[in-house]
DOZA-9329 format. One record per residue: x, y, z of N, C-alpha, C in turn; residue in three letters. Coordinates in pm, whole numbers, plus 50000, padded with zeros to 5 digits. Each point is the difference from the previous one (the first is absolute). Layout:
# residues N
XYZXYZXYZALA...
***
This chain:
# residues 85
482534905250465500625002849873500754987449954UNK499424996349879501084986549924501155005949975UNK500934990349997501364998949962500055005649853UNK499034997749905500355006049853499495014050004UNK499005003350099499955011649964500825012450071UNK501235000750064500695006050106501025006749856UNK499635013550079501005010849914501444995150000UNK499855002649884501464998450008500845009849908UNK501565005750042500605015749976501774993149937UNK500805009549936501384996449962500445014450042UNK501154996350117500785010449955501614996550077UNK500855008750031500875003050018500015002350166UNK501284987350067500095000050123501595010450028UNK498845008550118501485007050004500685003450186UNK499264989950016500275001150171499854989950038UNK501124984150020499844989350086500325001050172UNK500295012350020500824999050128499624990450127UNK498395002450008499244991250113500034986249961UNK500154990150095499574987349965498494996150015UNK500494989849873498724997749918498555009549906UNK500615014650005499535010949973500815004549852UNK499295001749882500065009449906499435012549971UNK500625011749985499335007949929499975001349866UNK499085001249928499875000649881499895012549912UNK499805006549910499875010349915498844997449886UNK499125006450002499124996649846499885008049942UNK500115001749837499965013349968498404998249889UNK499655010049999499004999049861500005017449930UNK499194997249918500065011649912498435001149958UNK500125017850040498515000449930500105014649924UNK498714998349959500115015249910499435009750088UNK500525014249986499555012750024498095000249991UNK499305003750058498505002549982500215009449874UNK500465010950019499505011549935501405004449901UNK500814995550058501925007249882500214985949934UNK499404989750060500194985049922501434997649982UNK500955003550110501224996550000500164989150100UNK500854989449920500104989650093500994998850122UNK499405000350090500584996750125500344987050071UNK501315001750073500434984550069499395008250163UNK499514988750037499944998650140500334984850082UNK500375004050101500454989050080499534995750143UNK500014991050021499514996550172500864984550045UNK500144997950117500674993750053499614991750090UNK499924985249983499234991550121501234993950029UNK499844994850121499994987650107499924985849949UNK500834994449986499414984649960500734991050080UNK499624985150018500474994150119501144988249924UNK500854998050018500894991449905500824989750129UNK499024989550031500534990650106501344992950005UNK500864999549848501034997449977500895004349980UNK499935015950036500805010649974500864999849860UNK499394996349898500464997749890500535013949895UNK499005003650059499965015549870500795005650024UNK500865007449895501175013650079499575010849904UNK500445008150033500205013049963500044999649854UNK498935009449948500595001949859498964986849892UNK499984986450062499304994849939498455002549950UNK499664995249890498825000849961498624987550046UNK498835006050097499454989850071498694999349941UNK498844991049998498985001850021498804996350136UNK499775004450044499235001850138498575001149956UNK499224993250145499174991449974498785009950139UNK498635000449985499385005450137499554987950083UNK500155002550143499474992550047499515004450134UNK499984995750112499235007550130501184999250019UNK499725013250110501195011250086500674988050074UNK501165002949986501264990650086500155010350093UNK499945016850028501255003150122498815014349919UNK500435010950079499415012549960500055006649886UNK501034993949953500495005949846500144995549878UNK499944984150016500044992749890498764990950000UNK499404998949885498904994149968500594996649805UNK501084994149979500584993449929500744987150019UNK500124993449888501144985850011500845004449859UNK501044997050077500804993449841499484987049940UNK499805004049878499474986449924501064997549878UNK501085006349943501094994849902500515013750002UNK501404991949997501305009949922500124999049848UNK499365012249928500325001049903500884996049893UNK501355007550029500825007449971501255003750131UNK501304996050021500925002050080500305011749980UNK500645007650050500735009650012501154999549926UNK500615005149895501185000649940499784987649876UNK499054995849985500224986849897499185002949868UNK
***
């Protein structure tokens, strides 16, 4: 897989506790099949942040890449957006 073509997701880090470990939040929205009401759904990855940079609350974008550890098969690739700013 090239480097330009690797998914890439924005969301909301809400768990630095582990080192070098983010969790992240993504939300999207889709419509109902059949009531066509729009729905939020959410899911939550793993991303690997070697500089322990990210905190809580900030806005990230994360990057795919091959599995680092059992659970994360992400990188941090930019901080958005800080937390509080």
């Amino acid at each position: 897989m090239s480097r330009e073509n690797r998914r890439r997701m924005i969301g909301v880090v809400v768990s630095d506790k582990t080192p070098k470990t983010i969790v992240v939040k993504v939300d999207r929205t889709l419509r109902h099949p059949l009531y066509r009401k729009v729905l939020r759904r959410s899911q939550r990855y793993m991303a690997h942040d070697e500089r322990d940079e990210a905190k809580e609350g900030d806005l990230v974008q994360i990057v795919e890449s091959r599995p680092l550890s059992a659970r994360k098969r992400w990188l941090l690739e930019q901080i958005v957006r800080r937390a509080g700013a």
